[in-house]
Short mmCIF file of the C-alpha atoms (twelve columns), coordinates in Angstrom:
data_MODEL
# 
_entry.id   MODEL 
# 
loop_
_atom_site.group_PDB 
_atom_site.id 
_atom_site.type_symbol 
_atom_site.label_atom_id 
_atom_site.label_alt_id 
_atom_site.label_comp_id 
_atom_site.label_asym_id 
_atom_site.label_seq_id 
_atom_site.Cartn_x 
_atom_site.Cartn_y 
_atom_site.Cartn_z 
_atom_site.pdbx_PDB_model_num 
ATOM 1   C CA . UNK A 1   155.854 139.736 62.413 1 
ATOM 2   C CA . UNK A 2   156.870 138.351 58.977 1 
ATOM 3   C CA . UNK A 3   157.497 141.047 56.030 1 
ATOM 4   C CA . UNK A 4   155.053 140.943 53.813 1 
ATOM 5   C CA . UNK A 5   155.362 142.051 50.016 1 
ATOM 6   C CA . UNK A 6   152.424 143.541 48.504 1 
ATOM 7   C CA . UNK A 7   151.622 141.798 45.245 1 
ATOM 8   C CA . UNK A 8   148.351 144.316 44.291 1 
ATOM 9   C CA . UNK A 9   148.127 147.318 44.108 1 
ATOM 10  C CA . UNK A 10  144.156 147.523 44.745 1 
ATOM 11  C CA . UNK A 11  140.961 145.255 44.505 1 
ATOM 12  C CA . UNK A 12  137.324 146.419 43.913 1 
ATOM 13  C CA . UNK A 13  134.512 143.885 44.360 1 
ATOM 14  C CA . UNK A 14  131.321 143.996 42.468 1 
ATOM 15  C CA . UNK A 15  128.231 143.834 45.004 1 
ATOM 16  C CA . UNK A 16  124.895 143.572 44.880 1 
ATOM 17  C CA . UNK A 17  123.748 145.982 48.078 1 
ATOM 18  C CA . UNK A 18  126.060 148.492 48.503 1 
ATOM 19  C CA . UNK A 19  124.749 149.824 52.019 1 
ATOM 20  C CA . UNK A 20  124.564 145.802 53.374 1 
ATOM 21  C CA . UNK A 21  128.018 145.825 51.900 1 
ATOM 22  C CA . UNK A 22  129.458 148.607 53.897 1 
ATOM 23  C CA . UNK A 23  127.766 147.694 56.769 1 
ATOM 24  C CA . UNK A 24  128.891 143.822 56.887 1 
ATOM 25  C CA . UNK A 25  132.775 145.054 55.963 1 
ATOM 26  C CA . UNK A 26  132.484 147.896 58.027 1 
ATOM 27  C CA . UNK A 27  132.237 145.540 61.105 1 
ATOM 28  C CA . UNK A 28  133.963 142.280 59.606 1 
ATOM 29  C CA . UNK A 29  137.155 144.079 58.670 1 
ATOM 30  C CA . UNK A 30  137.351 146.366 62.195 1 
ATOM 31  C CA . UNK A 31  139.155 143.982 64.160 1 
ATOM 32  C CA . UNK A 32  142.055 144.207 61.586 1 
ATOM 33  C CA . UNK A 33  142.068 148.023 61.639 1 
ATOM 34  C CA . UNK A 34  140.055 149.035 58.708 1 
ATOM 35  C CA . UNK A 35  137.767 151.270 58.408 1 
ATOM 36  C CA . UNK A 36  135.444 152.851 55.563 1 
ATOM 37  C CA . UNK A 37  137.617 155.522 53.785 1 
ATOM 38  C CA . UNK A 38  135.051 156.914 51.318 1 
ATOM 39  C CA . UNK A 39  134.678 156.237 47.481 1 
ATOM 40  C CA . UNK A 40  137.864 156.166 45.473 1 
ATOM 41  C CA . UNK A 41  136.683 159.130 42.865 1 
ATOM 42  C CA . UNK A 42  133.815 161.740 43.106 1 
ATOM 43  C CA . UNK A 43  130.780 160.100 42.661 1 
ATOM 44  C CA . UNK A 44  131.533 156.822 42.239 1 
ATOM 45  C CA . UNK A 45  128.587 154.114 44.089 1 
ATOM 46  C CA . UNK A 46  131.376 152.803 45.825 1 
ATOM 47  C CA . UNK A 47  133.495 152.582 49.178 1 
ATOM 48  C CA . UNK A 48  136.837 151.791 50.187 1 
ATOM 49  C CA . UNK A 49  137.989 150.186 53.111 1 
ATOM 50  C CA . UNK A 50  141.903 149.925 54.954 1 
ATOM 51  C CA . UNK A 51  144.146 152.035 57.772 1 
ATOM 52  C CA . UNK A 52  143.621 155.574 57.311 1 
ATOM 53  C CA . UNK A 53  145.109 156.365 54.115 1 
ATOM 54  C CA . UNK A 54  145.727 152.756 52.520 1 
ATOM 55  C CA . UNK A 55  142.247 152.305 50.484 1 
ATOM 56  C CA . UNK A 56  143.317 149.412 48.658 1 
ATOM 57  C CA . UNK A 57  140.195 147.496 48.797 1 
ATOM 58  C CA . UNK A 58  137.019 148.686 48.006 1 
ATOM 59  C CA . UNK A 59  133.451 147.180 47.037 1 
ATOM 60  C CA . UNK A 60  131.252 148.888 44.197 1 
ATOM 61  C CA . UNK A 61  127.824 148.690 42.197 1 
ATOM 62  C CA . UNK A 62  129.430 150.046 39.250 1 
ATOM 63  C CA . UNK A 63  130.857 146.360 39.053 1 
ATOM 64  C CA . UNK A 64  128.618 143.362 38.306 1 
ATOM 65  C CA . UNK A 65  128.507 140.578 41.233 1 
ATOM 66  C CA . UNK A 66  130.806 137.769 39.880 1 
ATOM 67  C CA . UNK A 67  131.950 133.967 40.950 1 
ATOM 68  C CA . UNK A 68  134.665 132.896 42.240 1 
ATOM 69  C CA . UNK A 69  136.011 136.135 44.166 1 
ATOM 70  C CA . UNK A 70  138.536 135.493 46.936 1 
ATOM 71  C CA . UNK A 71  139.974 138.261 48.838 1 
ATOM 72  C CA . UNK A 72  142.110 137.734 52.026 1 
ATOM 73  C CA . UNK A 73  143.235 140.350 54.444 1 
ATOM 74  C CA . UNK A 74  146.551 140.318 56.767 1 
ATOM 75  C CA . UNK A 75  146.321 139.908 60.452 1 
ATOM 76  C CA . UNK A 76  148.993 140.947 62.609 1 
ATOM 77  C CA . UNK A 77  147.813 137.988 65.507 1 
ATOM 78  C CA . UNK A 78  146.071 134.837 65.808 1 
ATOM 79  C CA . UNK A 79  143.608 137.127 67.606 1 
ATOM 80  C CA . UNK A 80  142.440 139.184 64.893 1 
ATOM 81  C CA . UNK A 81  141.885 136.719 62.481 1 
ATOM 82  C CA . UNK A 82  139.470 135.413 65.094 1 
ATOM 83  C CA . UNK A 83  138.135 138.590 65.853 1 
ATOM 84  C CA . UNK A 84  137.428 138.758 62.030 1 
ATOM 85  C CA . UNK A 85  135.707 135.399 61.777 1 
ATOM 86  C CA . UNK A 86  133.546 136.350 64.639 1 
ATOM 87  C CA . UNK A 87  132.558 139.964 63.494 1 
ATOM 88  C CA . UNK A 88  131.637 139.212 59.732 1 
ATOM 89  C CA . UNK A 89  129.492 136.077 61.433 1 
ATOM 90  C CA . UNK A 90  127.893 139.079 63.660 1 
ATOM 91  C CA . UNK A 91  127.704 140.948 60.785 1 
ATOM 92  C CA . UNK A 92  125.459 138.580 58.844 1 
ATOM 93  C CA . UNK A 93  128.334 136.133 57.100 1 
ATOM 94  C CA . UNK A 94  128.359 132.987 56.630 1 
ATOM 95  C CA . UNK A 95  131.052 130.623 58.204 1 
ATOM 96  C CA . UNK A 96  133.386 129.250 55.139 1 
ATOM 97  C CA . UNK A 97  136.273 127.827 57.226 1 
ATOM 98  C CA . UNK A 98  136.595 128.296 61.086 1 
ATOM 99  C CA . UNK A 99  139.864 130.417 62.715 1 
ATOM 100 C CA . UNK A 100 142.412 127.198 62.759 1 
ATOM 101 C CA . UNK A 101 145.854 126.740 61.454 1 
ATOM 102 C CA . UNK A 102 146.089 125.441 57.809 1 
ATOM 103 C CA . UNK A 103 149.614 123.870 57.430 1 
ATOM 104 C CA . UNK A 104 148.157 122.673 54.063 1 
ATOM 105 C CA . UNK A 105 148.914 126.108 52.232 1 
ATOM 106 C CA . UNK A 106 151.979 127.353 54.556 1 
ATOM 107 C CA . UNK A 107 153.688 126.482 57.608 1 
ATOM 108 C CA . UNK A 108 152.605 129.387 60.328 1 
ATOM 109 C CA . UNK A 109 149.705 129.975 58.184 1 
ATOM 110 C CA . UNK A 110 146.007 131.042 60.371 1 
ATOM 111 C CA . UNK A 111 143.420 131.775 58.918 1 
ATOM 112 C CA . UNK A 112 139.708 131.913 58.646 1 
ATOM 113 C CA . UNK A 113 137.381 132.364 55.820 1 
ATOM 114 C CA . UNK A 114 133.211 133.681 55.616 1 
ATOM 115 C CA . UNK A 115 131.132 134.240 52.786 1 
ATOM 116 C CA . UNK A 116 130.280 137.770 52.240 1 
ATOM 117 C CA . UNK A 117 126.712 138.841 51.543 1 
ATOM 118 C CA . UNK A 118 127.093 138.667 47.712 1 
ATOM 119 C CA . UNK A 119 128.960 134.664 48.151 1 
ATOM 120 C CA . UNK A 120 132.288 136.042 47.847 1 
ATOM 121 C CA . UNK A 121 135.046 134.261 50.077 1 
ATOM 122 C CA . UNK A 122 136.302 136.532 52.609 1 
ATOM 123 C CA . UNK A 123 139.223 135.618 54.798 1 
ATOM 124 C CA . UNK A 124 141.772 137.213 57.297 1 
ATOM 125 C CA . UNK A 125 145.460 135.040 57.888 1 
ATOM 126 C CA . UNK A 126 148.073 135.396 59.737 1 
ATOM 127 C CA . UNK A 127 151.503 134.104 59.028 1 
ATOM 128 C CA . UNK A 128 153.108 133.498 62.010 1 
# 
């Protein structure tokens, strides 16, 4: 697998629902190995999502729902990314770019892409 350099430090989403929104990234982001972690501070109407200790990500009410979010989570195979694609589908997404190769943004690059319950563009890749 390629090293990968971490460009942010964390992201919190502004949604609409917060239990639909924990339910739909509970099961979208599984297949990658997240899982919910629990709200970043005491309190907060928010949850965090990543491998145990790593909440980088998190959605929240205590943000309004904006445009044009796009967050994209690493894959380690092919076959997460289109375990992803299928879960958030399951989940109640909506398709935004099947699992395929897109040598238009990288060579190697896989990736897939769903709208989140709120619109926001979700996607898994993996650069192989």
């Amino acid at each position: 697998m390629p090293v990968r350099r971490v460009v942010i430090d964390h992201m919190s989403v502004g949604v609409s629902d917060l239990p639909r929104s924990i339910e739909f990234y509970t099961r979208a982001l599984e297949p990658l190995g997240f899982v919910p972690l629990g709200p970043w501070q005491e309190g907060a109407r928010s949850m965090a999502f990543g491998p145990e200790d790593l909440d980088d990500f998190a959605v929240s009410v205590d943000y309004p729902v904006g445009a044009g979010v796009h967050v994209c989570f690493a894959a380690d195979t092919q076959e997460q990314v289109d375990a992803f694609h299928a879960a958030a589908l399951a989940a109640g997404g909506v398709d935004n770019g099947a699992p395929g190769p897109r040598p238009e943004y990288s060579k190697g690059y896989y990736g897939a892409f769903v709208l989140d319950p709120d619109g926001h563009n979700v996607e898994a890749v993996h650069h192989g």
